[in-house]
C-alpha positions in Angstrom: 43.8 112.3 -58.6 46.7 111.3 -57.0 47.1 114.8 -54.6 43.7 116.8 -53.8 43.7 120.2 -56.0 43.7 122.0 -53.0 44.0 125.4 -55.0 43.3 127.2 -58.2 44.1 129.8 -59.9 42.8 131.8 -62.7 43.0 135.3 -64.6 40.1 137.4 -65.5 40.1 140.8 -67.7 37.5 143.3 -66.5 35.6 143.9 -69.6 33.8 147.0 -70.0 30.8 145.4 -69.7 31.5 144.8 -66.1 32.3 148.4 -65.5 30.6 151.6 -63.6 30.1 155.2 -65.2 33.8 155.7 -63.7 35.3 152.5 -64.8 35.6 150.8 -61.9 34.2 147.0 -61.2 31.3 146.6 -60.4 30.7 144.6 -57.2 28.6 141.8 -58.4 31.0 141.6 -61.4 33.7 140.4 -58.8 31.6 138.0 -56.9 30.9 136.6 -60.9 34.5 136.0 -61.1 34.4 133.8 -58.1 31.5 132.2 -58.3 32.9 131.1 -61.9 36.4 130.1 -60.8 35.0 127.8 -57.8 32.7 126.1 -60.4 35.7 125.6 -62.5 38.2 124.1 -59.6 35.0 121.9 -58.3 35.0 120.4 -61.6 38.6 120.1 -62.1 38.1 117.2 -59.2 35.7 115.6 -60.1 32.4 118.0 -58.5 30.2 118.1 -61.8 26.5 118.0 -62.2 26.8 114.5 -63.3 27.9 114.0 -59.7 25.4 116.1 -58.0 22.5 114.4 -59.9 23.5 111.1 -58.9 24.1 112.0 -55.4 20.9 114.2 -55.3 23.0 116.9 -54.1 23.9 120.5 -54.8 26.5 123.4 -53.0 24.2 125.9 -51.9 25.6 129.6 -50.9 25.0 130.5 -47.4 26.8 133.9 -46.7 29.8 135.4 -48.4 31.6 138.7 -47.8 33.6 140.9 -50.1 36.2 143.2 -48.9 38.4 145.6 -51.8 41.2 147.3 -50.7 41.8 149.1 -54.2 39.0 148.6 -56.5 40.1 147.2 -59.8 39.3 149.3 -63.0 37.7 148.0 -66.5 40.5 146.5 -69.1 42.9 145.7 -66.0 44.1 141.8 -65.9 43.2 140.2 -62.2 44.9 136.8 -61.3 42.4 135.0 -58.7 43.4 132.0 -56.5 40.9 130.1 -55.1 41.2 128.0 -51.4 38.1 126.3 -50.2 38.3 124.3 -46.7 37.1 121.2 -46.0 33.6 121.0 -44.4 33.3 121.8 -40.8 30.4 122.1 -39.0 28.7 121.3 -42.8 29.8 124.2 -43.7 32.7 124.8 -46.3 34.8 127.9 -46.6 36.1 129.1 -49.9 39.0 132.2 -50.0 39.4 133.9 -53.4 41.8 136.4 -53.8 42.4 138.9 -56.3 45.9 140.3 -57.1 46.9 142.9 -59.7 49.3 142.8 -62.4 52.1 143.7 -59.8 51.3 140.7 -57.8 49.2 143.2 -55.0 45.8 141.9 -53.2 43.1 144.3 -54.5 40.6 142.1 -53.0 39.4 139.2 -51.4 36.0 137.2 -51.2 34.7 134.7 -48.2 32.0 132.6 -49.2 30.9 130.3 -46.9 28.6 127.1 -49.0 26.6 123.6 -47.7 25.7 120.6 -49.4 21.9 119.8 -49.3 19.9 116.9 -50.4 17.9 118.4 -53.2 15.2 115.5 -52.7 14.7 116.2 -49.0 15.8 120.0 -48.8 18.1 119.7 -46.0 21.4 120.6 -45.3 23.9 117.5 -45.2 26.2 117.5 -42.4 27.9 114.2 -43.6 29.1 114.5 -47.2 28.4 111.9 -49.3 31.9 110.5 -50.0 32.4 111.3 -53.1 32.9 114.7 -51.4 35.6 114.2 -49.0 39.1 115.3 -48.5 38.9 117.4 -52.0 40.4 120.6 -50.0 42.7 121.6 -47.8 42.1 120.5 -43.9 42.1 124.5 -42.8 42.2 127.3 -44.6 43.6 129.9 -41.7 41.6 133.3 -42.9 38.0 134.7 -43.1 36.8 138.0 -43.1 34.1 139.1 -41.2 30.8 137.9 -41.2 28.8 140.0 -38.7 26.1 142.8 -40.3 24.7 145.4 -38.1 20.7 144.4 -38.6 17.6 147.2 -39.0 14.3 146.0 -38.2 12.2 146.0 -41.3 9.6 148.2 -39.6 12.5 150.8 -39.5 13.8 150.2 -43.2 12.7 152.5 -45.9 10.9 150.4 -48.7 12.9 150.4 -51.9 9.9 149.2 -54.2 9.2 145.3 -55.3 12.0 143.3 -57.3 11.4 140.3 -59.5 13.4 137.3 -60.3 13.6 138.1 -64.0 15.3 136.2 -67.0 18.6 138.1 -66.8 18.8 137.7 -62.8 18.2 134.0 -63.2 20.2 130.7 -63.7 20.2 127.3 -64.7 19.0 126.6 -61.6 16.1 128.4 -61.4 16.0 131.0 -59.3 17.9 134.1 -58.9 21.8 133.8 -59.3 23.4 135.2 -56.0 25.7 137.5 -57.7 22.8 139.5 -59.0 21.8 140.3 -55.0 24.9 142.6 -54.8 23.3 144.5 -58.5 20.4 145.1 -57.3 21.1 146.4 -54.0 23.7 148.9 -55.8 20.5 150.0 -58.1 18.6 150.9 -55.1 21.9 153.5 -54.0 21.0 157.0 -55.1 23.2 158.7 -57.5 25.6 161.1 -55.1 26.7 158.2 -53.2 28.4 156.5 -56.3 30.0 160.2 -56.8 31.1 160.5 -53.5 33.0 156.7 -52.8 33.6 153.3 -53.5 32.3 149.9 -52.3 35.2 148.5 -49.6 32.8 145.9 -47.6 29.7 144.0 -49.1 28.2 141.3 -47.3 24.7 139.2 -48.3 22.9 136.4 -46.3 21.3 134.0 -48.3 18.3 132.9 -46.6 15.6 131.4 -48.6 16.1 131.3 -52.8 13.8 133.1 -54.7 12.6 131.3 -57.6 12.2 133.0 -61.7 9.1 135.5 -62.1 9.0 135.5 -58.0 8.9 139.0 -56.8 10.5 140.5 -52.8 10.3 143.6 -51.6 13.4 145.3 -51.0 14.5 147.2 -48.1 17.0 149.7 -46.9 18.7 151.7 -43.8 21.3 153.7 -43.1 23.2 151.8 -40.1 26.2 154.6 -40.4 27.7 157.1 -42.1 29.0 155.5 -45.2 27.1 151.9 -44.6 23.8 150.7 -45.9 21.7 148.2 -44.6 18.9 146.1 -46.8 17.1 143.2 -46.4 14.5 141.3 -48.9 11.0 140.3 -48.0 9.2 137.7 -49.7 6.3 136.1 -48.3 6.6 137.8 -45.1 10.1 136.2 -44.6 13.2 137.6 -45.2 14.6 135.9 -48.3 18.6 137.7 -47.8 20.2 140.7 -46.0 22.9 142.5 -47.0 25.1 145.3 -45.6 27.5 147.3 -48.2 30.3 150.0 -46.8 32.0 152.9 -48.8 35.1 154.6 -48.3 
């Protein structure tokens, strides 16, 4: 390409099927949206599993963080633009934003991704450079990234989760989109009757491959904010922190 495709943008309809019981998206269904419309843009220059298997490669998700300022409700048409940042520090930022039909931001997503070496497991601070200069030098916002942490001898267990067909995908292990449903399963009831998600954040720390089982966690770190962390193996596999309003 003759100029790096240094944005992207997209529109989504929220279909029912990515509604609550009051119509409003769902969380995860939001982090869907951008995990599809970064796949999309990294193709459209040239990132494609044909690439990734030749390099031995693949983007892995670190940490990203949600914020809604108005949450969107189920037939409404979002228009999503998409700004990742150059690697720095091998780590590469990606802004999504998503704006109503008047052209408002509703919300905005932060997800921070590395390149690893699938052969040797490690992260690659030097891209190969097949992977250079695709995005913008600096993308000049983030949200924040800092959780307020609970010890898991303080949490309250939450029962044991499993990496099952429908949380999976096509690379094998559990999709990190489906993190954000199953923490909003282990909510009670009254909470989803008394407000609406504003701040979700997850740490990815180690995958968890299909038919693998964790053991969820949880805390209540303040008033209207939930803590929860996933064990597997004796080794936390992701924490999480979601906030109501």
């Amino acid at each position: 390409m003759s100029e790096p495709l240094t944005t992207y943008t997209q529109q989504y309809t929220v279909y029912r099927h990515d509604g609550d019981h009051h119509g409003n998206v769902k969380p995860g269904a939001l982090l869907r949206y951008g995990q599809q419309i970064a796949t999309i843009h990294a193709e459209a220059v040239g990132l494609n599993d044909e690439l990734y298997a030749a390099t031995h490669t693949a983007y892995v998700l670190a940490k990203q963080a949600l914020q809604i300022d108005r949450t969107p409700r189920v037939d409404e048409t979002l228009t999503v633009v998409t700004r990742p940042e150059r690697c720095k520090r091998a780590v590469n930022k990606r802004i999504t934003t998503f704006y109503d039909a008047a052209g408002k931001q509703v919300a905005v997503l932060d997800s921070r991704w590395v390149l690893i070496d699938t052969d040797k497991r490690l992260i690659l601070r030097k891209h190969p450079e097949q992977f250079n200069d695709q995005w913008a030098p600096d993308v000049p916002f983030e949200l924040p990234m800092k959780m307020t942490k609970v010890d898991p001898e303080d949490c309250q267990p939450m029962g044991e989760c499993v990496a099952t067909y429908s949380r999976c995908d096509m690379n094998g292990h559990m999709n990190n989109t489906r993190y954000a449903d199953i923490l909003c399963d282990a909510l009670p009831w009254e909470i989803w009757e008394q407000g609406e998600v504003r701040n979700l954040k997850i740490y990815y720390h180690r995958e968890i491959p299909r038919g693998e089982a964790f053991t969820l966690l949880r805390a209540q770190t303040e008033e209207k904010q939930y803590y929860f962390c996933g064990l597997r193996e004796e080794k936390s596999a992701f924490e999480a922190s979601i906030t109501f309003a």
